[in-house]
MARKE-865695 format. One record per residue (C-alpha): residue in one letter; x, y, z. Coordinates in steps of 0.02 Angstrom, whole numbers, padded with zeros to 5 digits, always signed. Example, Ala and Ser with C-alpha at 12.3 -4.5 7.8 and 13.67 -1.06 7.14 Angstrom:
A+00615-00225+00390/S+00684-00053+00357/
This chain:
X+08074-03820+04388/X+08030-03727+04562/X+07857-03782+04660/X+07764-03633+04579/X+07786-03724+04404/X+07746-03899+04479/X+07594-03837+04552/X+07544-03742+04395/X+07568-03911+04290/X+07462-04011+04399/X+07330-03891+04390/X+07335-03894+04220/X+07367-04104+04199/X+07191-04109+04337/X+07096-03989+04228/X+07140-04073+04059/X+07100-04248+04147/X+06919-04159+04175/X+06858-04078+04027/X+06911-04248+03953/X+06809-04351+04040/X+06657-04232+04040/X+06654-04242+03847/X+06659-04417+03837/X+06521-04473+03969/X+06391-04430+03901/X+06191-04476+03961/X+06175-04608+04094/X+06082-04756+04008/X+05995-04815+04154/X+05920-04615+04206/X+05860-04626+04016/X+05791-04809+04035/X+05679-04783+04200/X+05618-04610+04110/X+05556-04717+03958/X+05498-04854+04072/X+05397-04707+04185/X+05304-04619+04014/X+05242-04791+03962/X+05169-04814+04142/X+05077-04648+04147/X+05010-04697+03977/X+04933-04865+03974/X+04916-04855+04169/X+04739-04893+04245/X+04786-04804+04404/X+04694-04661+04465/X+04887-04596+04567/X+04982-04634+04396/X+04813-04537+04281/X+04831-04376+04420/X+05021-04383+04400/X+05023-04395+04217/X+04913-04255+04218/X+05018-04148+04348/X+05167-04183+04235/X+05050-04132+04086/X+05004-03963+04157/X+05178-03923+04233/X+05245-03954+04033/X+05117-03840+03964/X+05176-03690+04057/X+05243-03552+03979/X+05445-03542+03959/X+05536-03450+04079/X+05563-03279+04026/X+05696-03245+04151/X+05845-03351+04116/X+05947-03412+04325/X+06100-03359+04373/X+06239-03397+04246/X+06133-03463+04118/X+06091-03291+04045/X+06158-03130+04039/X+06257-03086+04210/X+06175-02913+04214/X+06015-02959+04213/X+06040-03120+04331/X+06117-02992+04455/X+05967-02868+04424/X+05860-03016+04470/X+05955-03077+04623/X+05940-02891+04663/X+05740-02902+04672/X+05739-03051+04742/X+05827-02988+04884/X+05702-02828+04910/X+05836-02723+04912/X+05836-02562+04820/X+06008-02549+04773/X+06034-02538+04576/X+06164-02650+04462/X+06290-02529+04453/X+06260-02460+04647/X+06305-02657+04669/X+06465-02657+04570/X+06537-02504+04605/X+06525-02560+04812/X+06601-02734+04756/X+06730-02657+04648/X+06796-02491+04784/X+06777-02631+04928/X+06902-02733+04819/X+07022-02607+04798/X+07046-02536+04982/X+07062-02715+05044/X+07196-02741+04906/X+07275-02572+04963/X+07286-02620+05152/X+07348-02797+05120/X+07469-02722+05009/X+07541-02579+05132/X+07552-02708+05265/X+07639-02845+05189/X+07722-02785+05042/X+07669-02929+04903/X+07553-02862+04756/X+07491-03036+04711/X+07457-03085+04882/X+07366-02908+04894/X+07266-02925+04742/X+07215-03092+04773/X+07135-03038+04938/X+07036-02889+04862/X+06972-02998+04718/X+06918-03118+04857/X+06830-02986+04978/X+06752-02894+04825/X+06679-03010+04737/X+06630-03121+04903/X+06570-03025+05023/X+06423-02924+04911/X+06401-03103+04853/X+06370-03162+05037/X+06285-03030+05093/X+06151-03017+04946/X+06124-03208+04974/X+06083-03181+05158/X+05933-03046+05095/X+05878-03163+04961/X+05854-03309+05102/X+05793-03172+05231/X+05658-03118+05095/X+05636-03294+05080/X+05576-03342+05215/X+05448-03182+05247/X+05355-03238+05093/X+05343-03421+05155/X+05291-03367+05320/X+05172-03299+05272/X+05117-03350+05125/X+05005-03479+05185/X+04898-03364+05275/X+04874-03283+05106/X+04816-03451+05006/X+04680-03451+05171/X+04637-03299+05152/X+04623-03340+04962/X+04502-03488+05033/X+04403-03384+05125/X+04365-03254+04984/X+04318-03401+04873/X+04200-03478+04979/X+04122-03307+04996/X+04099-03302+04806/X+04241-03195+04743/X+04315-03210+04595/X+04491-03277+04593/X+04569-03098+04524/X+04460-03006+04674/X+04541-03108+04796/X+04708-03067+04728/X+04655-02884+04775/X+04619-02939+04937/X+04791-03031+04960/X+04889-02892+04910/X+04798-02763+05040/X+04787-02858+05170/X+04954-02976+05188/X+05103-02865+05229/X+05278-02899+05172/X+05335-02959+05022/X+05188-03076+04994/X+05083-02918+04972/X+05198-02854+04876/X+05231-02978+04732/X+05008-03020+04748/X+05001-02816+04716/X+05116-02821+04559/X+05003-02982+04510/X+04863-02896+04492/X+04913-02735+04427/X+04978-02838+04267/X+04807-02910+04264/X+04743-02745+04266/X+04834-02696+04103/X+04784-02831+04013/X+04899-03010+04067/X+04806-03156+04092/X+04797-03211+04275/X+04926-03368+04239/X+05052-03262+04135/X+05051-03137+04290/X+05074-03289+04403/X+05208-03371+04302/X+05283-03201+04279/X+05310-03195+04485/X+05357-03357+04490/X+05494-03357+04384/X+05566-03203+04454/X+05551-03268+04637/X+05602-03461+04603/X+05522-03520+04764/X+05459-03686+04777/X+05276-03622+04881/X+05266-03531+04768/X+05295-03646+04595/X+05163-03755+04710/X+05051-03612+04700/X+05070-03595+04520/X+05051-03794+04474/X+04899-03811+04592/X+04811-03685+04488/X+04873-03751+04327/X+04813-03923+04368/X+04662-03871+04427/X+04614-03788+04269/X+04659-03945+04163/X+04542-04082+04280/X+04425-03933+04354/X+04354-03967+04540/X+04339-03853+04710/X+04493-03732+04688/X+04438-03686+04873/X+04469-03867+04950/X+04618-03894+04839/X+04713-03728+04901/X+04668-03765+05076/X+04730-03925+05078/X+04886-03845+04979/X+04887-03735+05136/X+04892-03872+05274/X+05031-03956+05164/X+05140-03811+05155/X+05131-03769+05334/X+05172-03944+05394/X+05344-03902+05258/X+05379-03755+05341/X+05368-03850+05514/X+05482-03991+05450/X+05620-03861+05402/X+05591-03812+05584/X+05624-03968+05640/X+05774-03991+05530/X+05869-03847+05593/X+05843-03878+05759/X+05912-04048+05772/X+06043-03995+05628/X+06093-03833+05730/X+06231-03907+05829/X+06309-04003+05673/X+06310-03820+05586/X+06385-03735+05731/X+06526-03891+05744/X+06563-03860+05569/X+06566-03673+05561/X+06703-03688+05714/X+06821-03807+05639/X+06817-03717+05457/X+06826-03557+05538/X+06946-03569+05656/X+07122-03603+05563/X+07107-03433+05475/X+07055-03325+05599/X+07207-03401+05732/X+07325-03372+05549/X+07263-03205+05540/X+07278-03158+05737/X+07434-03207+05721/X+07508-03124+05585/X+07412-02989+05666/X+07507-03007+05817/X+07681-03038+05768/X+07706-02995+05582/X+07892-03080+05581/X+07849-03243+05640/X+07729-03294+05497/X+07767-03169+05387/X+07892-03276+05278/X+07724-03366+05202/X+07723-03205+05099/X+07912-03216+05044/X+07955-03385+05002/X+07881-03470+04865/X+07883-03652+04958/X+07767-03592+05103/X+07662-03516+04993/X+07647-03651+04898/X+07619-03735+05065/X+07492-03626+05138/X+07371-03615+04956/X+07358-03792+04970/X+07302-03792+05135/X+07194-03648+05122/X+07125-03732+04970/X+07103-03901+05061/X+07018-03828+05202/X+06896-03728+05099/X+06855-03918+04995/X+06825-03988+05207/X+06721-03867+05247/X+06611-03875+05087/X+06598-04044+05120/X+06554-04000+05300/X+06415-03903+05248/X+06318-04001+05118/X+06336-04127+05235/X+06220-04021+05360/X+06109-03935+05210/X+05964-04045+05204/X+05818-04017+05066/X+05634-04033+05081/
């Protein structure tokens, strides 16, 4: 039995060891304990925190179902046709896949012509093609991302303003969507032009938020949803929803800033190991080139590409920090 074999029955021994503990887990007892201990709290609680809570949670259940299903949980065409929107660009499904699929094969073709080894070859252009649109579309959706939050709390104080002027909550909408450029207009313009068909203000909003799946946003859409189960000034609570998600968007300042240096640390040291591989094979073909040959460096060198790429995922969720 050669090292290909060895390595293809530990693969197999690790993968059968996981699918067999996944099935017999099963639900954590305490997570279901402290959930059961939480409902009977909101419900006999005297509280006024625990009565607004339960009530939060009791508005956030009565929304509608998502209509649009995430990535990988639905169809793949249309969670690609969604990432698509999401990232403003106007490039359709199949534009997408035929760039991922003719960027795949002329990678495979050049690895191919210069090093002779078909699997080798292949492997690269399934990597590039399916990676690099991947990457790249990612790097929209957060770009996009971050223009709506931007500004998107200048539009819930401009909302404010309209009102405490004495404009309806759909007028204002009107007024968002002419007045706030970038995408924040844009998804408050399709907003109201479903109201103006016929939706009902929260299916529009629950409509936009389920397409964009941004937290503001979801904020947005809760605020309004609680406010409409306990009533009170929608004004003061979407200005005070306002301060709250501008002193967010400072924190994630913050966050990168001091977290910038760890990021650039950990882009170096995951980085660097393939680029010096590839500048030398680059270089001088011969001297590494028998990692394409023999089976034992091979072996060799997917394990330590693979171990790598496990250090430097580590390396960055240890530098990705929520809010």
């Amino acid at each position: 039995m050669n090292m290909m074999q060895l390595l293809l029955v530990a693969v197999g021994l690790l993968s059968a060891t996981a699918l067999v503990w996944t099935a017999f887990s099963g639900p954590s007892p305490t997570k279901e304990s402290t959930r059961r201990l939480k409902s009977v709290r909101y419900r006999h609680s005297q509280s006024t925190t625990d009565r607004v809570e339960a009530q939060m949670r009791k508005a956030v259940a009565a929304r509608r179902p998502m209509t649009h299903k995430k990535a990988g949980s639905g169809s793949r065409i249309d969670a690609l046709a969604l990432r698509l929107h999401r990232s403003g660009a106007s490039w359709s499904t199949n534009r997408y896949l035929y760039t991922s699929v003719g960027l795949g094969l002329v990678v495979a073709l050049l690895v191919a012509l210069k090093t002779g080894a078909l699997a080798l070859a292949l492997a690269f252009g399934l990597f590039v093609g399916a990676g690099i649109p991947h990457f790249v579309l990612n790097k929209l959706i957060a770009r996009r991302t971050n223009a709506f939050n931007a500004k998107f709390p200048d539009a819930i104080e401009l909302l404010v303003r309209g009102l405490r002027s004495g404009l309806p909550v759909t007028e204002t909408l009107g007024v968002v969507a002419r007045e706030v450029p970038g995408p924040v207009g844009e998804e408050f313009k399709l907003i109201t032009e479903r109201i103006k068909i016929g939706r009902t203000m929260e299916d529009a909003l629950q409509d936009t938020s389920d397409r964009l799946d941004i937290p503001e946003f979801s904020f947005f859409c809760i605020t309004l949803a609680i406010q409409r189960e306990t009533g009170g000034n929608l004004a003061e609570t979407l200005a005070n929803l306002s301060d709250v998600l501008r002193k967010r968007s400072q924190m994630k300042l913050k966050i990168r800033a001091m977290s910038s240096e760890s990021k650039a640390s950990a882009y170096i040291v995951g980085a660097l190991p393939f680029i010096v591989f590839g500048m030398i094979w680059w270089i001088n073909p011969g001297y590494i080139g028998t990692f394409f040959t023999d089976d034992r460096l091979t072996v060799a060198g997917l394990g330590g590409a693979v171990w790598m790429g496990i250090g430097a995922f580590i390396m960055a969720k240890m530098v990705s920090f929520e809010i």
